[in-house]
N, C-alpha and C positions, 0 to 999 in steps of 0.2 A: 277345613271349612273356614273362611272368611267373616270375620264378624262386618256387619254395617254399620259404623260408628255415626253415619249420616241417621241415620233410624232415631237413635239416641237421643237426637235435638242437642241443640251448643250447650258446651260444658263450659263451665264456669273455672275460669285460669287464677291462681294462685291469689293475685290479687284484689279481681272481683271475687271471692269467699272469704277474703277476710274483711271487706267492705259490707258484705250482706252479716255477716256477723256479729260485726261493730252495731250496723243500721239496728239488728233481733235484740242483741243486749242493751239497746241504747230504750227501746221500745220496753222491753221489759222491768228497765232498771225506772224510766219514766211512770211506768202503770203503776211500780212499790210506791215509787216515791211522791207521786202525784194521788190528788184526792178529789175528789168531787161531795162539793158541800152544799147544798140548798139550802135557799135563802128566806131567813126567819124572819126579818124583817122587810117592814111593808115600805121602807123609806128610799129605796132605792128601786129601779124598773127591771134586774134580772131575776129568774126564779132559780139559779145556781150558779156558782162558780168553780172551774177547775183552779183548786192552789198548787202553783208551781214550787216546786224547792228555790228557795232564795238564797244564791250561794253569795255571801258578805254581807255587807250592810244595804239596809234599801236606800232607795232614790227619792227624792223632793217629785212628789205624783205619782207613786207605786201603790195602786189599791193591795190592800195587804189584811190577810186574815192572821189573829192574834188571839190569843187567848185572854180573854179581861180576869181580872186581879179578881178570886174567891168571893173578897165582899160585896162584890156586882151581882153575885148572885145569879150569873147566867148558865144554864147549861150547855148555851151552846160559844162557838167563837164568834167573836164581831168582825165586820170587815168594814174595814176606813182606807181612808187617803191619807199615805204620810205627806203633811204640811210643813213639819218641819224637824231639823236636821242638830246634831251635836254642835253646841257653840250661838246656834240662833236663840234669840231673844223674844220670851214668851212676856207680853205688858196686858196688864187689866185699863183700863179709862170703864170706872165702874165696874159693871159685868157684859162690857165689851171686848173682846179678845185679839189681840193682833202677837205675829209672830212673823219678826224678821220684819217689822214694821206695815205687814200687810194684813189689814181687817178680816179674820174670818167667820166672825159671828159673835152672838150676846150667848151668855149664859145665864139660863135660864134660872129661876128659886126653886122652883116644882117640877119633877117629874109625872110625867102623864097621868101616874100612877100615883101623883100626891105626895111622891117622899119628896122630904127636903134636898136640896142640892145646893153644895157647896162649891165656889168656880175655885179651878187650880190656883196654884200661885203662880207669883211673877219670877221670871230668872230665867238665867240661862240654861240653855238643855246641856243636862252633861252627857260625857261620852256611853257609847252604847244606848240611849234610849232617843226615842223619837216623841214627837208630838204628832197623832192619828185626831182625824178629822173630817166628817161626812157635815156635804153642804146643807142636810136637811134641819130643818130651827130643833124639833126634838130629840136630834141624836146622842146619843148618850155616848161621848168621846171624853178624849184630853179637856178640852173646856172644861171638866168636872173632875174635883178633887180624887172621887172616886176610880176614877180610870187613870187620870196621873198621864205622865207621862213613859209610855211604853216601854220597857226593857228587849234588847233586840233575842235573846233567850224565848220571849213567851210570842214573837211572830213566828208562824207556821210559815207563811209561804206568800208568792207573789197573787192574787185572785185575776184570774180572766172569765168574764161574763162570758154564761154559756147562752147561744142562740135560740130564742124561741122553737119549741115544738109544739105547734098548735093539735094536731093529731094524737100527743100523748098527754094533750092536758097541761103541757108546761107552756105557760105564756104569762110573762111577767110577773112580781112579787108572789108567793103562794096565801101571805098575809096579809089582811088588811088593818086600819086602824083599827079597825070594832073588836079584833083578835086581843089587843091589849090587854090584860085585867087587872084593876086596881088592886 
C-alpha cells in the first residue's frame, strides 16, 4: 500500500524547523524575561508598560523602569527617561537643573505629600549610573537627592507603552492626582 505523502500537507525541511524553533524559544525566553507593569502613576498618559530586557547600558531617551532606592519608600518601580549619560555634567543655577548643559527642570522644596526635598548635587555622572528624568514638574526623579542618580544594577528593563484597550477598562493613567495621599 502507497502511502499519500500529498495528504500530509508540506513538511517542514531541516532548515525551516530549526527556524520555527529559534522563532518558539525566542517567544518563550521573551514571555520569562519580559514583564508587564501597570502604571501607578498619574504623570504620564499610558495605563502599562511591557519592560524589555536591557541588554548593556541604556541610551540618552530610553524610557526605563528601575527600582528607586528603599528610602523612597515606593512599593512599586518608577519609570523615567534616561537624560543623562556617564561623564555628563549634572549643574544647579538654584533649584534649576540642566545636564549636559540642557535645562530640564526646577526642583522642587515640597513634595505633593509635603516632605521636604532636597535637589541632587552638582558633578559629573560617574560610570555605571544614569541621570532618569520625567518631563512632569512633580516627578519624583534624579533632580532629588533622594533618587540620586541611578545605578545601572537597579534598572529592570527598557518600558514600551502599552496601547489603549478601551473595552477592558484600560485607557490611559489608572491614577489620578486625587490618588495621592499625604
Amino acid at each position: 500500500m502507497r502511502k499519500d505523502t500529498k495528504a500530509m500537507g508540506p513538511r517542514l525541511g531541516g532548515g525551516n524547523r530549526i527556524l520555527v524553533w529559534a522563532a518558539v524559544l525566542a517567544g518563550v525566553w521573551l514571555a520569562l524575561a519580559s514583564r508587564v507593569y501597570v502604571n501607578a502613576s498619574w504623570s504620564d498618559g499610558a495605563w502599562g508598560y511591557l519592560v524589555l530586557p536591557l541588554p548593556g547600558a541604556p541610551e540618552r531617551g530610553d524610557a526605563v523602569v528601575f527600582d528607586p532606592p528603599e528610602t523612597a519608600g515606593s512599593p512599586v518601580p518608577y519609570l523615567k527617561t534616561v537624560r543623562g549619560l556617564p561623564g555628563d555634567r549634572v549643574e544647579l543655577d538654584g533649584r534649576r537643573v540642566s545636564v549636559g548643559g540642557a535645562v530640564l527642570g526646577i526642583a522642587k522644596t515640597h513634595a505633593r505629600d509635603g516632605r521636604r526635598l532636597k535637589p541632587a548635587a552638582a558633578g559629573v555622572i560617574p560610570p555605571g549610573r544614569y541621570y532618569v528624568h520625567a518631563d512632569h514638574a512633580d516627578s519624583h526623579d534624579s533632580r532629588y537627592a533622594e533618587i540620586g542618580l541611578v545605578p545601572r544594577e537597579r534598572i529592570r528593563g527598557r518600558a514600551l507603552a502599552l496601547p489603549d484597550i478601551p473595552w477592558l477598562g484600560l485607557e490611559g493613567p489608572l491614577a489620578g492626582p486625587e490618588d495621592v495621599r499625604p
